[in-house]
C-alpha positions in Angstrom: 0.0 0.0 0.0 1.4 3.6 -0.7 2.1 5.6 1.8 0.5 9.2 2.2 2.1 12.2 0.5 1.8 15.8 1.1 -1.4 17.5 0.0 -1.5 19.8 -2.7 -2.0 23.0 -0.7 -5.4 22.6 1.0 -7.6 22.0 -2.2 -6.3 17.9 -3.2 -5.0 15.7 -0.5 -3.7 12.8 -1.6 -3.7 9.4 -0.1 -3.2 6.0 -1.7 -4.7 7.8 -5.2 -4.9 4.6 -7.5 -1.8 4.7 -10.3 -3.3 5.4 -13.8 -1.0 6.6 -16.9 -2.4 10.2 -18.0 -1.6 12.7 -20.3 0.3 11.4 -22.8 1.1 12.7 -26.5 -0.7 11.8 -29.6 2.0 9.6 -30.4 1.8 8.0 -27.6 0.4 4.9 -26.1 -1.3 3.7 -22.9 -0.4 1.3 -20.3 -0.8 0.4 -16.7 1.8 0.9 -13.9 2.1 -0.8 -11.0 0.9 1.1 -7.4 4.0 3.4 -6.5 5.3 4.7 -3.2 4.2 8.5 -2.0 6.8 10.5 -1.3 6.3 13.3 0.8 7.5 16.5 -0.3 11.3 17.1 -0.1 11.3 20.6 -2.4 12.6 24.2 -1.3 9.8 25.9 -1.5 10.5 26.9 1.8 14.1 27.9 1.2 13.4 29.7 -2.7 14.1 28.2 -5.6 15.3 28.4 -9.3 13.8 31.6 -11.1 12.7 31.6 -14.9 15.2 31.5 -17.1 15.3 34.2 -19.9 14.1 31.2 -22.2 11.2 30.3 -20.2 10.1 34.3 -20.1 10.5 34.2 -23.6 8.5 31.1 -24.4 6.1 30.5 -21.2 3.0 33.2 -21.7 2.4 35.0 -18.0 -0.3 33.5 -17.4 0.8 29.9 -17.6 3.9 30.7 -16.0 2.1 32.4 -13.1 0.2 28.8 -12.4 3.3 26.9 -12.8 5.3 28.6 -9.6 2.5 29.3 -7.5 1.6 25.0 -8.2 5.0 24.0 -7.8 5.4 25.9 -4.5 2.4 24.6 -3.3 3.4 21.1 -4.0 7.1 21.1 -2.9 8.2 20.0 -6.5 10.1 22.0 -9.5 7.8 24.5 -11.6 10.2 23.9 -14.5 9.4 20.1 -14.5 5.1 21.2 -14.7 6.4 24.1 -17.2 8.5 21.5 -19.4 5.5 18.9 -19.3 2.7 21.6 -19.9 5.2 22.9 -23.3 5.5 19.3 -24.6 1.6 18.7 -24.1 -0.2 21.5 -25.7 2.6 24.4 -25.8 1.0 26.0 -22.6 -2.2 26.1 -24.1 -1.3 27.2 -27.4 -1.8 24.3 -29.7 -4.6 23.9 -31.6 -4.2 20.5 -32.5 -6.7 17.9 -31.7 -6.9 17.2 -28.1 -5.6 20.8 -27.3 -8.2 22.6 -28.7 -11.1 22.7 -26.7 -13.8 20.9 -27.0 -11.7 18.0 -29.2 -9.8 14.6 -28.1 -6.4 13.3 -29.8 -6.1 9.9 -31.5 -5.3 8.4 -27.9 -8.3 10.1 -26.6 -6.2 12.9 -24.2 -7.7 16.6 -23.5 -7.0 19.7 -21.8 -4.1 21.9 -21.7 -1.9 18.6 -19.6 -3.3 16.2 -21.9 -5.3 13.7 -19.3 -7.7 11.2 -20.6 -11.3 11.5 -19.1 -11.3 7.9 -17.3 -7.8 8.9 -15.6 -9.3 12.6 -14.4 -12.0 11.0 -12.8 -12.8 7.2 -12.9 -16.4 6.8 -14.6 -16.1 10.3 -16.9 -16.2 9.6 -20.9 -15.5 11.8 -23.7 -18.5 13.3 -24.2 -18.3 14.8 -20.8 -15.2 16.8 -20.9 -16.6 20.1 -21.2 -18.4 19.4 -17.7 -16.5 20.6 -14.5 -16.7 17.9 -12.1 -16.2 18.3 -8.1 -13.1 17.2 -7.1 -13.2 13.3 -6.9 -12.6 10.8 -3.7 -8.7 9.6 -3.4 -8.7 6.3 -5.9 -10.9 7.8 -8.3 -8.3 9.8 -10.3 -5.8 12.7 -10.5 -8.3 15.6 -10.6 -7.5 18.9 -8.8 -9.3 22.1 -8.3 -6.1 24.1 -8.7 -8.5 27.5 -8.5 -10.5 26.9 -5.6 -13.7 28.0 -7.3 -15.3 24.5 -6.0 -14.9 21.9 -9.2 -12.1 20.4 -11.5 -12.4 20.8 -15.0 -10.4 19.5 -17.2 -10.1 22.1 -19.7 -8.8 24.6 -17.1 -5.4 25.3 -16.9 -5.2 25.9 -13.1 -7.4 22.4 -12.8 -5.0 21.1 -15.5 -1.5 22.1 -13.9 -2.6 21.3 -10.2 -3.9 17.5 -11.8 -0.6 17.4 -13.1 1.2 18.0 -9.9 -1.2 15.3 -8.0 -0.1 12.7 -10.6 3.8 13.5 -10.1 3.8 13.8 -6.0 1.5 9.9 -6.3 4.2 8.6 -8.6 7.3 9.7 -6.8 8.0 13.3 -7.1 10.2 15.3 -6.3 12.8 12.7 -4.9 12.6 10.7 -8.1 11.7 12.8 -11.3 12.5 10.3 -13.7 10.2 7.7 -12.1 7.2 9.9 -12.1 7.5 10.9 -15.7 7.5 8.2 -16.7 4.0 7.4 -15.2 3.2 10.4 -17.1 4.0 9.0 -20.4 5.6 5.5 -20.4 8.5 6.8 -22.9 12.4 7.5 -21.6 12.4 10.1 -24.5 9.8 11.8 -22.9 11.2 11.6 -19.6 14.7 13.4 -21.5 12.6 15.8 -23.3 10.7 16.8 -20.5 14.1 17.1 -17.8 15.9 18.9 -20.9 13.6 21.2 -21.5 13.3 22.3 -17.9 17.0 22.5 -17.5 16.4 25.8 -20.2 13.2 27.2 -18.2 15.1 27.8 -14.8 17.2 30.6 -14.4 19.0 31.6 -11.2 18.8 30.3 -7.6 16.9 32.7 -5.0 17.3 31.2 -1.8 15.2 33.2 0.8 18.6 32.7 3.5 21.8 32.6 3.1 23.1 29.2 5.1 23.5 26.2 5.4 19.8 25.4 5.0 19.8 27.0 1.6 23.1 24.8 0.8 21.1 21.6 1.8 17.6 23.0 0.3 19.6 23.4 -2.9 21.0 19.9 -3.0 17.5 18.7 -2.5 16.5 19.7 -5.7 18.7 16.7 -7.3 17.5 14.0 -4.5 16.5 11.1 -7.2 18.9 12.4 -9.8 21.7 9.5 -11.0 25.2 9.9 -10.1 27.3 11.1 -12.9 31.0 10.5 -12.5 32.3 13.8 -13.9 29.1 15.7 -14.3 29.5 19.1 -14.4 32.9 19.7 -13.4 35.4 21.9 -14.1 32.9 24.7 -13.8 34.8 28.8 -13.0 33.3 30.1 -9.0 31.8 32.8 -10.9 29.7 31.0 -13.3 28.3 28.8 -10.6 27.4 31.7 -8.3 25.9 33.2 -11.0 22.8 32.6 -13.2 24.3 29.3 -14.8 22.3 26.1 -14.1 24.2 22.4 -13.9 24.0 20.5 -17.2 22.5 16.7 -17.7 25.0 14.8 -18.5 25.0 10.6 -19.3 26.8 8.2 -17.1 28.6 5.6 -17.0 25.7 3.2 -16.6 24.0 5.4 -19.2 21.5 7.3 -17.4 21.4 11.1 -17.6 21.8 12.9 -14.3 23.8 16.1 -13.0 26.5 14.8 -10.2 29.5 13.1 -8.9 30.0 13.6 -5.6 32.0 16.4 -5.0 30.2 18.4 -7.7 27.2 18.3 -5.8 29.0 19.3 -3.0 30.5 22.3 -4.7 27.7 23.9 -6.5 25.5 23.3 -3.3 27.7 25.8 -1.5 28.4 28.6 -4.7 24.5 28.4 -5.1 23.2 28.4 -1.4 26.3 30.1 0.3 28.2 32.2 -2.1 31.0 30.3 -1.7 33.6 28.6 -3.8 34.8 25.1 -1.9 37.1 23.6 -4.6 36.3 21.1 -7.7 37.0 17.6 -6.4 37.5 16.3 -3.0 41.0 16.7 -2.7 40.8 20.9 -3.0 37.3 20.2 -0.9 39.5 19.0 2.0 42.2 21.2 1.2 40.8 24.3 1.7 39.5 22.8 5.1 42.9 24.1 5.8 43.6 27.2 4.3 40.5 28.9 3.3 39.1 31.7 5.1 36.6 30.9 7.6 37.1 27.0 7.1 37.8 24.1 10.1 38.7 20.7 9.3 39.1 17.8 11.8 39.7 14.3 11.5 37.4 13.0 14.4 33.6 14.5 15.3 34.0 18.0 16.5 33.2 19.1 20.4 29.2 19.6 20.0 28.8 17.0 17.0 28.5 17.8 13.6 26.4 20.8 12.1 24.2 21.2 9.6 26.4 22.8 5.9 29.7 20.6 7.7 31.4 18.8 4.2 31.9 15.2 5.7 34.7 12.9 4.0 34.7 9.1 3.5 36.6 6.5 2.1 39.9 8.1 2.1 38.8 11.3 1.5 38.1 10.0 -2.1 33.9 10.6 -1.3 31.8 13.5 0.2 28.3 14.7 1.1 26.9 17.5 3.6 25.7 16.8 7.0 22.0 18.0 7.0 21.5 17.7 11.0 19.2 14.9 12.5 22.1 12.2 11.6 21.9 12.5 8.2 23.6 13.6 5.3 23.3 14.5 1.1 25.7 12.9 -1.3 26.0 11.3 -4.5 27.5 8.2 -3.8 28.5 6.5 -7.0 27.6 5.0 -10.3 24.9 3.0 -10.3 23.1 5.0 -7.6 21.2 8.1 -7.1 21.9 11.5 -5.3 20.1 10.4 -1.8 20.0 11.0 2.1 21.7 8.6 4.2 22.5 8.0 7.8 25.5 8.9 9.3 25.7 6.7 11.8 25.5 4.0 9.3 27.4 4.7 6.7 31.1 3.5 6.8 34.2 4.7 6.2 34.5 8.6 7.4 37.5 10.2 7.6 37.0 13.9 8.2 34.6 17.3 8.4 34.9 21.0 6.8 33.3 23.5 8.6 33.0 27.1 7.0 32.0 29.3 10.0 31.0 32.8 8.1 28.8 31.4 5.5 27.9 33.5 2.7 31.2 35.1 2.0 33.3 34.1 -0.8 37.0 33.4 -0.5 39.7 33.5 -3.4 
């Protein structure tokens, strides 16, 4: 049985919603998934998050882009993911192809703006009946949302649409696994690149509402569910990743597309959520333990314990992640896996902290 997930503001909660494939493209074709996990919310709509990206204000009309944050905050998961899935649908309400264009259906029988199919908006609804706003249906009985509060869901309304969309991604495993909830979306892994690539171009820079290390670990977040990519986005200048750059996907080595290794998590975590430069790869990360301004290192746990934004080192110093508090930390451990939490306590192998006491200032 799923467990319960995070309600969609106060207009959908969700709790054990039955797992129907929605929305998918003219081209492409049904089929039934298995009952997924919830996951609870772990976003940063709390802490900020990306803002649009010169593309996205060029491409994404007001309007739509207006619904996309304000549904994305509500819901604890990326806007750009809704935007990118909303562009690839219907061009944010644009197209006026079959199934876009209200009052029509596309060759798989989709309609509305996020391209659901009647029986998966609300089990029991048909065709014909599309144009109808319905009242919000009982948990098991679909993915339809009243994302305006005016009392029903219809499924030609973009606020309905976009808040629908968000139910169906939070029941299938948003935001800690992305890929996994796309894919209930629309059972294609091109879709699932499309739709993560095209997002990548609709967020712009980070606004994190603190400087800290909550906004250092509220930034990692966004990645939680992402594969490790040994090498992924590397190399990167301290002033491009403090500024309005974004990470890259990258593919590899088992082939899946992802954003991090291990200590490039670590080191745009920091430039974006702190301002401040750590090093490339682990070696300078434990380095400027040393020598940086404002930096400790230790081998052993600190007097007090560990602190939430301390780097902690593993395995020869050859792995790191940040210490969140509560005994856990963020990290990217290695090919194969995924960016994910883990215990402290149980994970082997440590072999040192970095603490940077006056977070938020830079150092050369």
């Amino acid at each position: 049985m799923a467990a319960p997930a995070a309600a969609l503001g106060t207009r959908v909660a969700i709790r054990h919603p039955r797992i129907v494939v929605a929305a998918l493209l003219a081209v492409g074709a049904l089929f039934m998934l298995p009952v997924l996990a919830v996951v609870a919310a772990v976003g940063t709509s709390q802490s900020g998050d990306f803002g649009a990206s010169p593309v996205a204000l060029a491409d994404i009309p007001a309007d739509y882009l207006r619904l996309y944050q304000q549904t994305g905050a509500e819901a604890g998961i990326d806007w750009a993911i809704l935007a990118a899935v909303g562009k690839i649908e219907c061009d944010h309400g644009r197209n006026r192809d079959d199934g876009c264009r209200p009052f029509t259906a596309n060759g798989a029988g989709a309609v509305g703006p996020m391209q659901f199919l009647p029986s998966t908006w609300a089990v029991g609804h048909h065709l014909g009946e599309t144009r109808v706003s319905i009242a919000p249906v009982a948990d098991g009985q679909g993915y339809a949302a009243d994302g305006d509060a005016d009392g029903v869901a219809d499924i030609w309304n973009p606020a309905d649409a976009i808040a629908s969309a968000a139910r169906l991604l939070l029941a299938n495993g948003a935001p800690r696994d992305y890929g996994r909830a796309l894919l209930a979306y629309n059972h294609a892994a091109w879709y699932v690149d499309l739709v993560l690539q095209r997002a990548d171009s609709y967020r712009g820079a980070w606004r994190g509402a603190k400087i800290g290390a909550g906004a250092i670990g509220a930034w990692a977040k966004q990645y939680l569910g992402t594969p490790y990519v040994w090498g992924g986005n590397h190399g990167a200048a301290a002033s491009t990743m403090m500024g309005n750059e974004v990470p890259g996907l990258a593919v590899g080595r088992d082939g899946r597309r992802g954003y991090f290794d291990c200590s490039s998590l670590t080191s745009w975590s920091f430039a974006k959520g702190a301002g401040i430069y750590i090093g490339d790869t682990t070696v300078e990360q434990w380095a400027n333990g040393a020598k940086a301004a404002g930096a400790t290192r230790g081998t052993t746990i600190p007097p007090g314990g560990l602190l939430p934004g301390d780097l902690v080192f593993f395995s020869g110093w050859n792995h790191v992640g940040i210490y969140l508090g509560d005994h856990v930390f963020i990290h990217a451990p290695h090919t194969g896996s995924n960016v994910q939490i883990s215990r402290f306590s149980s994970y082997r192998g440590f072999v040192g902290w970095v603490r940077y006491a006056r977070v938020g200032r830079p150092f050369a």
